[in-house]
C-alpha positions in Angstrom: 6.2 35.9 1.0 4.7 32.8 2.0 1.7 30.2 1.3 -1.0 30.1 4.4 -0.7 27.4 6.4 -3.1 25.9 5.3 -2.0 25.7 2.1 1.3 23.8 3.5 -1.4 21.1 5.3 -3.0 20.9 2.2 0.1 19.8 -0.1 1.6 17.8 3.4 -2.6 15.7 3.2 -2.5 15.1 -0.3 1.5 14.0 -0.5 0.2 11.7 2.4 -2.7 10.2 0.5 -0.4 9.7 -2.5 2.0 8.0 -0.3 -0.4 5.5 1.3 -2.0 4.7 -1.9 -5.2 3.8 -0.6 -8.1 5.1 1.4 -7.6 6.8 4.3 -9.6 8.0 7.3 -9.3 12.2 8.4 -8.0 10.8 11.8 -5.1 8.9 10.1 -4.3 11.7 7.8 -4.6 14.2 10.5 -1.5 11.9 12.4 0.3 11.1 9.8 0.7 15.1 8.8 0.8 16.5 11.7 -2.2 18.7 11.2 -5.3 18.7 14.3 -8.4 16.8 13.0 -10.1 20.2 12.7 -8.4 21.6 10.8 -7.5 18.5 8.4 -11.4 17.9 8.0 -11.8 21.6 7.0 -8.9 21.5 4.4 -10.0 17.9 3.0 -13.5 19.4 2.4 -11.9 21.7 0.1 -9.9 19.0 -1.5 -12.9 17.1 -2.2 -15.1 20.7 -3.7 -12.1 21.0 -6.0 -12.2 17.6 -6.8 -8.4 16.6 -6.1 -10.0 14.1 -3.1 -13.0 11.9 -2.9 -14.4 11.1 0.4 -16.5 8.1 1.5 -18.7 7.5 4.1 -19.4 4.4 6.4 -17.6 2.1 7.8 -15.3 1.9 5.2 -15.3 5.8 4.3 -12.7 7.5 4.4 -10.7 10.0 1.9 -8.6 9.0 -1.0 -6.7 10.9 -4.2 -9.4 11.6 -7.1 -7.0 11.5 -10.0 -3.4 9.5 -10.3 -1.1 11.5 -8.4 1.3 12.4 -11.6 -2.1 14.3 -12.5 -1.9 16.3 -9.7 0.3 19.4 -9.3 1.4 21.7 -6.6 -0.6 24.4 -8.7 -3.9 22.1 -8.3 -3.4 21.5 -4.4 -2.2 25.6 -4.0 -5.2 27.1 -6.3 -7.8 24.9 -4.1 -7.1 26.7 -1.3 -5.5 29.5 -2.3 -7.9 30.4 -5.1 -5.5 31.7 -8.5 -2.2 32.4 -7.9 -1.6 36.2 -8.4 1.8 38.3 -6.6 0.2 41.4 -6.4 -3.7 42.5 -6.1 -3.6 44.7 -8.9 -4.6 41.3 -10.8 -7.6 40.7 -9.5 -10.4 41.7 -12.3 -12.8 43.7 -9.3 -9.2 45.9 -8.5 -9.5 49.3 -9.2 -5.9 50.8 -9.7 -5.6 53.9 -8.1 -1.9 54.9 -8.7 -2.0 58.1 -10.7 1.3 57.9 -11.4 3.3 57.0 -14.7 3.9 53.7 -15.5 1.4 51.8 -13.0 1.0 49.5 -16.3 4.7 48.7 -16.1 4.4 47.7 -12.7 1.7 45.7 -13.3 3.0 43.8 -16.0 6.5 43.0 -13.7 3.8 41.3 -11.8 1.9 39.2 -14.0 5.2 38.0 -15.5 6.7 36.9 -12.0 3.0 35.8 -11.4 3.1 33.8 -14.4 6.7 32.0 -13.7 5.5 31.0 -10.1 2.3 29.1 -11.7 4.2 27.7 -14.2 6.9 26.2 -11.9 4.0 24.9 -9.6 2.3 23.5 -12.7 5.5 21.6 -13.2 5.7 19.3 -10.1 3.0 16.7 -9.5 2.5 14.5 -6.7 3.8 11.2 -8.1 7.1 12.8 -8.8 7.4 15.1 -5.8 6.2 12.0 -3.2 9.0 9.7 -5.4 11.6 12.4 -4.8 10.9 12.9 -1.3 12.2 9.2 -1.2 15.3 9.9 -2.7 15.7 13.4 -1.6 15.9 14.8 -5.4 13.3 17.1 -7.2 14.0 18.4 -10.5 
């Protein structure tokens, strides 16, 4: 299993505007990450509904972080575009299980444990420490 794409240019913007430290512009981001302009205009507009980026306009506009990056984690940037973090459908509150069989519970609550230790472990990383291990080549 993997996170969208877009999920990956959304950690890959936000690692970038932690690195630079400073206001950026979408065309800047969008060559620094390697993502098209499109596409980093549509992801930044998410950024900036969730509130994990501010934008400006003007001459001076552009797009910087809206917290300190050690207040930002993986889970914030994922969640954002991902919406909440669940392994398997059968946590979604409108999901209707249909398995008849014994022990669909059981199944379910293998699930929301994994579920549970994938948010936590994204929870764990935030940006100041993930963009000062990237430096070094370390994460804990």
């Amino acid at each position: 299993m993997c996170l969208t794409l877009e999920t990956d240019y959304a950690v890959r913007i936000v690692g970038c505007l932690t690195t630079e430290g400073r206001r950026a512009d979408a065309k800047y981001i969008a060559e620094q990450t390697g993502v098209t302009l499109r596409f980093a205009l549509k992801i930044l507009q998410k950024l900036v509904a969730t509130e994990i980026v501010r934008s400006f306009k003007g001459i001076q506009g552009g797009y910087e972080l809206a917290r300190h990056p050690s207040e930002i984690t993986l889970y914030d940037v994922v969640s954002a575009i991902e919406g909440d973090y669940y392994l398997n459908k059968c946590h979604d509150e409108n999901f209707v299980c249909t398995n008849t069989q014994k022990g669909c519970c059981a199944f379910r609550q293998a699930f929301t444990k994994a579920s549970e230790q994938v948010r936590l472990e994204l929870s764990s990383h935030n940006f100041e420490e993930l963009v000062r291990a990237r430096e070094t080549d370390k994460v804990t």
